[in-house]
C-alpha positions in Angstrom: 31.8 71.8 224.6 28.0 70.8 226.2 25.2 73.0 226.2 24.2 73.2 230.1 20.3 72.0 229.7 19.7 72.6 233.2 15.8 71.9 233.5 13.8 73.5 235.8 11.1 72.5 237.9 7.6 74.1 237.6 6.0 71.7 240.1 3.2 68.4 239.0 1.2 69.8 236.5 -2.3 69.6 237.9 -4.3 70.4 234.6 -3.4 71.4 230.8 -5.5 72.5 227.6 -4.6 74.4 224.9 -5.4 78.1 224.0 -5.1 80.0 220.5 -2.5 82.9 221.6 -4.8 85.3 219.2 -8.5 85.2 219.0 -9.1 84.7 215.5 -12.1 87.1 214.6 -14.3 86.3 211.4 -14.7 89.5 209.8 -16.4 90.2 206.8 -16.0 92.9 203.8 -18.5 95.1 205.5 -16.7 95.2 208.8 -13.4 96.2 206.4 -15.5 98.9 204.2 -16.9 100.3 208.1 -14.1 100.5 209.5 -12.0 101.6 206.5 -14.9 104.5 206.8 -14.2 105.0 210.1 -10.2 105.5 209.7 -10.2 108.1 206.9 -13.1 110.3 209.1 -10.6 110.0 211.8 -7.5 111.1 209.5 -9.5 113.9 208.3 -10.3 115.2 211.6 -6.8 114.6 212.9 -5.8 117.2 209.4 -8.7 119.7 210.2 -7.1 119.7 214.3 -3.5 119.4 212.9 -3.2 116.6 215.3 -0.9 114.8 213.0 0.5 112.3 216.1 -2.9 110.5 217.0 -2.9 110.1 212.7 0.0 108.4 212.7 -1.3 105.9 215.8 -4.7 105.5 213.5 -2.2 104.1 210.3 -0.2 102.5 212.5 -3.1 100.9 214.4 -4.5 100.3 210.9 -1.6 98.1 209.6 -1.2 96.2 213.0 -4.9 95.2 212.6 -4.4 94.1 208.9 -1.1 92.4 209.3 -2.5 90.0 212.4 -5.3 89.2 210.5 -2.9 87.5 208.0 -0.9 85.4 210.4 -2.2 81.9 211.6 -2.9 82.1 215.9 -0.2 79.9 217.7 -1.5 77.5 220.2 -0.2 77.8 223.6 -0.3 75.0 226.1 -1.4 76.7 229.4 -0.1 74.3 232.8 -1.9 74.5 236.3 1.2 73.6 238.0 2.0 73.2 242.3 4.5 76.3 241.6 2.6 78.2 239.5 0.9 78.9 235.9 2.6 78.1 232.6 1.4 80.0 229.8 3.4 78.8 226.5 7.5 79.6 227.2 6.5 81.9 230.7 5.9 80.7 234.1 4.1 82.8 236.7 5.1 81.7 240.0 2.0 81.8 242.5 3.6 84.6 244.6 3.5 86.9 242.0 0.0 86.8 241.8 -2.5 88.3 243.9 -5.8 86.6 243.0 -7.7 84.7 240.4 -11.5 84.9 239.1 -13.5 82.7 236.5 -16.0 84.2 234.4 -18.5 81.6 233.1 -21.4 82.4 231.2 -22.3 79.9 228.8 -24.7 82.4 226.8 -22.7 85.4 225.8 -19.8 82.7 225.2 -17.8 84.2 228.1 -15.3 81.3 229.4 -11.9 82.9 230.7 -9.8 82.5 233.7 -8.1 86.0 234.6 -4.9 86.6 236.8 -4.5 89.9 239.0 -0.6 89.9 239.6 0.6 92.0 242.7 2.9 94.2 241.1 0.8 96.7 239.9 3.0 97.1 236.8 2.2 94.0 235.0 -1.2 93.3 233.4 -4.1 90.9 233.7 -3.5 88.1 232.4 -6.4 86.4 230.8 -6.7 83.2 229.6 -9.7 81.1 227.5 -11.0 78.2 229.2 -12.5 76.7 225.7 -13.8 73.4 226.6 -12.5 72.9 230.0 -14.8 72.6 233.0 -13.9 75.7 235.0 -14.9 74.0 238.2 -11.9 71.5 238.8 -9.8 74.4 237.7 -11.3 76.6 240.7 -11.1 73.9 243.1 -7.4 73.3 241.7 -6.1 77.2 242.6 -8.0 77.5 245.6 -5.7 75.8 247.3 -3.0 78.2 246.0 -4.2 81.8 245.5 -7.2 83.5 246.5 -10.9 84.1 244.5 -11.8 87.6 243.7 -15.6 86.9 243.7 -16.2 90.6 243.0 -15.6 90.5 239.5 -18.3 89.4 237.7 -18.0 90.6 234.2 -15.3 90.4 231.9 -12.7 93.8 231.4 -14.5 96.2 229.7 -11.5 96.6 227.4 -12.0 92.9 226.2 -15.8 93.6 225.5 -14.9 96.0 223.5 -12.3 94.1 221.7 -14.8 91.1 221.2 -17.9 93.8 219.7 -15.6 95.2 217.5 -13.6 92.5 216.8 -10.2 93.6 217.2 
């Protein structure tokens, strides 16, 4: 009996690159000593306030954080498509999304391409631009979605994650 490879249609792919599905931190045995520090302070506060759940999130958190660091990042190929954005397996039709923003500056290594969807459910999506010129990308989804010209700074959550590296 055949397999039925039905293949379905994402539209002409406009543009394509590459991203790293992780960003792969360097860190350093003083960033694993301070934060190592910084874990067992928590854990002994969470014993002094018997708050034995938010321990439980800090080892869990803990092993999470050491476990990724082991695994090599897999490299996704993200699609600018006529129906919509294909990032690795998942396609995200444009009317699912609300609006799109580029944050470029070049100094504080800030390149990413972010995704507001309209269900308020699902999260930003947020994608590295790496080496690609963010301006034929703009012109590209212009012509599909609208700009959100308000945001001008990446999440704050993602600053966060890039100062602490996590």
């Amino acid at each position: 009996m055949a397999k039925n490879t039905e293949q379905i249609n994402y539209g002409k792919e406009i543009i394509s690159w590459e991203v790293h599905e992780n960003e792969k931190h360097e860190r350093g045995n003083n960033w694993y000593i301070f934060m190592s520090i910084v874990a067992s302070l928590l854990l002994i506060y969470c014993f002094y306030t018997a708050n034995f759940l938010f321990a439980v999130i800090i080892i869990l958190a803990a092993i999470v954080i050491v476990t990724a660091d082991g695994q090599e990042s897999i490299l996704l190929n993200i699609s600018l498509t006529t129906e919509g954005i294909i990032v690795g397996r998942k396609f995200y039709d444009y009317d699912e999304i609300k609006n799109f923003s580029i944050i470029y500056k070049p100094r504080l290594e800030i390149k990413n391409l972010y995704f507001e969807f309209k269900n308020p459910l699902k999260h930003r999506l947020s994608i590295p631009l790496n080496n690609m010129n963010p301006l034929p990308i703009r012109e590209n989804l212009l012509k599909y979605l609208s700009e959100d010209l308000e945001r001008t700074d990446q999440p704050v959550s993602e600053a966060l994650g890039k100062l602490f590296k996590l």
